[in-house]
C-alpha positions in Angstrom: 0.0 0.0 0.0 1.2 3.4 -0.7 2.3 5.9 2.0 0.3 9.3 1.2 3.2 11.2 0.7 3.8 9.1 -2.5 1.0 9.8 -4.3 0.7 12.8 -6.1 -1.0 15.9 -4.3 -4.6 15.6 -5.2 -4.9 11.8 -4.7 -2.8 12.9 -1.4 -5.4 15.6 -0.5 -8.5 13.5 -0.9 -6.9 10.4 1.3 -5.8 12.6 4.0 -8.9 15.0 3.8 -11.7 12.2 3.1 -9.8 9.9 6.1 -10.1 12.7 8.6 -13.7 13.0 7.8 -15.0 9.5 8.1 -12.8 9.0 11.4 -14.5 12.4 12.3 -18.0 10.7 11.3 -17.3 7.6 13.0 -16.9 10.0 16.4 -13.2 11.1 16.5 -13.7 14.8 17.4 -10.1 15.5 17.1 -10.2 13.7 13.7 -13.1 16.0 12.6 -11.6 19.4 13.6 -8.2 18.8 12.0 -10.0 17.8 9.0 -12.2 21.0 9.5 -9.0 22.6 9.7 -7.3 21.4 6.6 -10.1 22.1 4.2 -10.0 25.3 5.5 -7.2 26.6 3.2 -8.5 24.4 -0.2 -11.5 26.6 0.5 -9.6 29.5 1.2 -7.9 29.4 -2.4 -10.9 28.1 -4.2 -12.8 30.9 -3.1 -10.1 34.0 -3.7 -9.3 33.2 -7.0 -13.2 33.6 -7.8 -13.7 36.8 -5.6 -11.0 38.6 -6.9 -12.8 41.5 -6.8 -14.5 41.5 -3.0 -11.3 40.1 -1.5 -12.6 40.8 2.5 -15.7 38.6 1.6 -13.6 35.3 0.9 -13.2 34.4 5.1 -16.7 35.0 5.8 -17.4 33.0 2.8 -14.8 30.3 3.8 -17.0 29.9 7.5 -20.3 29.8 5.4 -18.6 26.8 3.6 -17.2 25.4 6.8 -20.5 25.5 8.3 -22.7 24.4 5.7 -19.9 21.2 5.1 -20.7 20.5 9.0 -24.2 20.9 8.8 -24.2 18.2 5.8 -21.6 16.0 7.2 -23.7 13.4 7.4 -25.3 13.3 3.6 -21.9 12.5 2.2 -22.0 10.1 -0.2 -18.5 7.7 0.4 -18.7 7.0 -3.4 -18.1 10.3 -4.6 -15.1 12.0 -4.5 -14.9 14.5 -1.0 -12.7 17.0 -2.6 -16.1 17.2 -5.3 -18.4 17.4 -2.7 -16.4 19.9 -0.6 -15.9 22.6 -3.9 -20.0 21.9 -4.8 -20.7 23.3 -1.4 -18.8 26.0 -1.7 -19.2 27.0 -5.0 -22.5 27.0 -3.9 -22.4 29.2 -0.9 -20.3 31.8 -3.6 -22.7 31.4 -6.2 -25.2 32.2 -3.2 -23.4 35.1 -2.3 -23.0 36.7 -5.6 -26.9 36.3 -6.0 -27.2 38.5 -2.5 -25.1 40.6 -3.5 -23.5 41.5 -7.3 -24.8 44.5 -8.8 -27.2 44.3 -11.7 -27.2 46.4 -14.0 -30.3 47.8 -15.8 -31.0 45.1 -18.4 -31.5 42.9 -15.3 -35.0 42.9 -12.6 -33.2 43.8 -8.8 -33.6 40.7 -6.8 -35.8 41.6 -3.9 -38.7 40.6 -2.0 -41.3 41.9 -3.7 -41.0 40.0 -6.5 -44.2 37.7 -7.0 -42.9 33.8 -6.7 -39.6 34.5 -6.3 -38.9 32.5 -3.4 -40.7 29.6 -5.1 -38.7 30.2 -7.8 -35.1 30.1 -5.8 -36.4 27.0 -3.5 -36.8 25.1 -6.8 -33.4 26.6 -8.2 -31.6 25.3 -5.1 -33.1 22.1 -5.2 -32.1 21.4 -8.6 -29.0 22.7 -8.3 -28.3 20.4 -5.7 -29.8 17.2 -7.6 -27.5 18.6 -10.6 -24.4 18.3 -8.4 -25.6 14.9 -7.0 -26.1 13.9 -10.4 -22.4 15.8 -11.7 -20.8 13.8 -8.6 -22.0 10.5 -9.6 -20.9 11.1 -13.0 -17.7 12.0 -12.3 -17.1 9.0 -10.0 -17.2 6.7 -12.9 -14.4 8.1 -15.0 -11.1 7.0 -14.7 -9.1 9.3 -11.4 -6.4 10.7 -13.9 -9.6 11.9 -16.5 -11.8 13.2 -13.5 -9.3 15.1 -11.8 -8.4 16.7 -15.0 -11.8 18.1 -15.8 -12.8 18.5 -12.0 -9.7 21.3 -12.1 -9.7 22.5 -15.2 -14.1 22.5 -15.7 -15.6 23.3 -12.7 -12.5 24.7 -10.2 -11.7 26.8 -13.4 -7.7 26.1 -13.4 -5.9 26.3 -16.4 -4.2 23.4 -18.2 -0.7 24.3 -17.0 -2.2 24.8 -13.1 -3.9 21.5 -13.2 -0.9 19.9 -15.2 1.5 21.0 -11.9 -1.0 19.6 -9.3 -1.8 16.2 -11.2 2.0 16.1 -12.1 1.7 15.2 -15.9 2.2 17.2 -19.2 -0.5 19.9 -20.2 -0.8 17.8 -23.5 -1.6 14.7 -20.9 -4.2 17.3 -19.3 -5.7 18.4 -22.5 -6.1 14.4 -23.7 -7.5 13.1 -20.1 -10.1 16.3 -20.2 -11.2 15.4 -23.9 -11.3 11.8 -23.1 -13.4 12.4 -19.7 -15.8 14.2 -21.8 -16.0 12.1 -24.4 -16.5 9.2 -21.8 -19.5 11.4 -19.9 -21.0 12.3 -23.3 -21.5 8.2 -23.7 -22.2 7.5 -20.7 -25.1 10.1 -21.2 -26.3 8.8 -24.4 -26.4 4.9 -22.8 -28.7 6.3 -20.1 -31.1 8.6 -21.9 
């Protein structure tokens, strides 16, 4: 069996993280805050590169995620990768965030209360949106790791190829195959179940 430290850095990240958070589950409380901890700064990261522009909002964002990752502890689903799960939730909590608070400009109706049906309308956005990244998660989980990680970084964390070529530790040409591949493989796997 392989030591962590000898696989490369995401595989590494996801043992460590997803192995802190089922001891934690299991009722290791020391277990649970370090892995509380750790996530803390993948979050951290995730989050400033995509609030460049509101820079003081990425902690408070970071303990929305935190919280929200507690809160749903339990409805993790062991067959989907916890790094996915943990960047859903808080890709959620940002898009959240930017729909409480990003300007619109004048082509665009102001988001407020008054609005007939809008919280109907929001309840049934967030509930599909969280089916869709139930649905993304599965998906994912039946590609190959090397072609998942490549299009979890590069699709939906929003790395470039030469980023997500350092951090899987292969070529960007290696990157740019696995990502075409994965998709290729989704797009199948699509069509088989429709």
């Amino acid at each position: 069996m392989q030591r962590i430290h000898e696989l490369d850095p995401l595989r590494a990240t996801e043992l460590r993280l997803r192995t802190l958070l089922l001891r934690g589950l299991d009722g290791d409380a020391l277990a649970y805050r370090r892995f509380l901890q750790a996530t803390a700064p993948y979050l951290r990261a995730f989050l400033r590169r995509r609030l460049s522009r509101w820079p003081d909002e990425v902690e408070d964002l970071v303990q929305e995620s935190l919280l929200a990752i507690h809160i749903q502890r339990q409805s993790y689903d062991t067959s989907v990768p916890l790094t996915a799960w943990l960047y859903a939730i808080a890709r959620y909590k940002l898009f959240d965030w930017l729909r409480r608070h990003a300007r619109h400009d004048s082509l665009h109706d102001p988001l407020d209360d008054a609005h007939e049906g809008e919280s109907a309308l929001f309840s049934n956005a967030d509930e599909a949106a969280g089916e869709a990244r139930h649905d993304l998660a599965n998906l994912l989980a039946m590609l190959p790791e090397k072609q998942r990680d490549a299009i979890i970084l590069t699709k939906l964390d929003g790395l470039s190829i030469h980023e997500a070529s350092g951090i899987l530790q292969i070529s960007d040409a290696d990157v740019k195959v696995s990502v075409h591949r994965g998709l290729k493989a989704l797009a199948a796997i699509l069509r088989g179940t429709t």
